[in-house]
N, C-alpha and C positions, 0 to 999 in steps of 0.2 A: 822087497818092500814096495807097496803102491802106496804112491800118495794121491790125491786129488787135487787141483789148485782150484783158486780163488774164481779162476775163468773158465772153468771147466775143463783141463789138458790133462794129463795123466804124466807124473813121472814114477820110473820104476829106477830102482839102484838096489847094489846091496847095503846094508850097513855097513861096511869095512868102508867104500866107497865117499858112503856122507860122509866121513870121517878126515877125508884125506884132505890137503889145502887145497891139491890139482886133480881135478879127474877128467878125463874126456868126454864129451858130450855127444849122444846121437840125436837128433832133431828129425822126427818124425811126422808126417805131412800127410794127413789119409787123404782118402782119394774123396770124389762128389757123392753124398751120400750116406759116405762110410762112417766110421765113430774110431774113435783116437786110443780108447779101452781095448775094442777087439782087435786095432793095429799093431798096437804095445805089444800083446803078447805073444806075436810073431817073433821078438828079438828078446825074451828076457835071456833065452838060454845064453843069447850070447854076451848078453850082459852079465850073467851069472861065470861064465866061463872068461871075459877080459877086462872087468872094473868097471867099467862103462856106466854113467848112467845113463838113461832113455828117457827124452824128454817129447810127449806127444799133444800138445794143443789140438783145440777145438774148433772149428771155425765157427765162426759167429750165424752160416746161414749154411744151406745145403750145401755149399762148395766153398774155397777161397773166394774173398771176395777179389783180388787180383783176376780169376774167371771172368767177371762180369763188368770189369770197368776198372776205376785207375783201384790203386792199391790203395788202403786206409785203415780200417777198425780192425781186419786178420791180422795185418803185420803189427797196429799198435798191441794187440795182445799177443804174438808171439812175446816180443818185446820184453811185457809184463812179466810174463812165465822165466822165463830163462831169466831174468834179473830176479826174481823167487828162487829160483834154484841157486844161482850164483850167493844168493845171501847167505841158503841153508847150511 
């Protein structure tokens, strides 16, 4: 299952998964450039094979903004996303 969030990050689980109170988290971080969709689907199998869900954000500009100077609006939307998942 893909979802889409609100900040543009991509999570994938299965549905047994959302289900459970605890599941284990992968927190995926593309690289400069890159896009968080086509990074995802590097790991569903192994999401589909250990419960996992796979949690992939966007960053706000070509790169983290951590790259370019102090850290700020990237981390505040990791943040955002994994407390969206954490609710679902």
């Amino acid at each position: 299952m893909f979802a889409g969030t609100a900040d543009g990050g991509w999570v994938y689980a299965l549905e047994s998964a959302t289900k459970k109170t605890k599941a284990p988290v992968l927190l995926l971080l593309h690289g400069a450039g890159g896009s968080s969709v086509r990074f995802i689907r590097r790991f569903t199998d192994l999401a589909d094979q250990t419960g996992i869900i796979i949690v992939a954000p966007k960053s706000t500009g070509v790169t983290w903004d951590a790259m370019n100077g102090p850290i700020g609006v990237d981390v505040a939307r990791i943040d955002r996303v994994l407390n969206q998942v954490s609710r679902a």
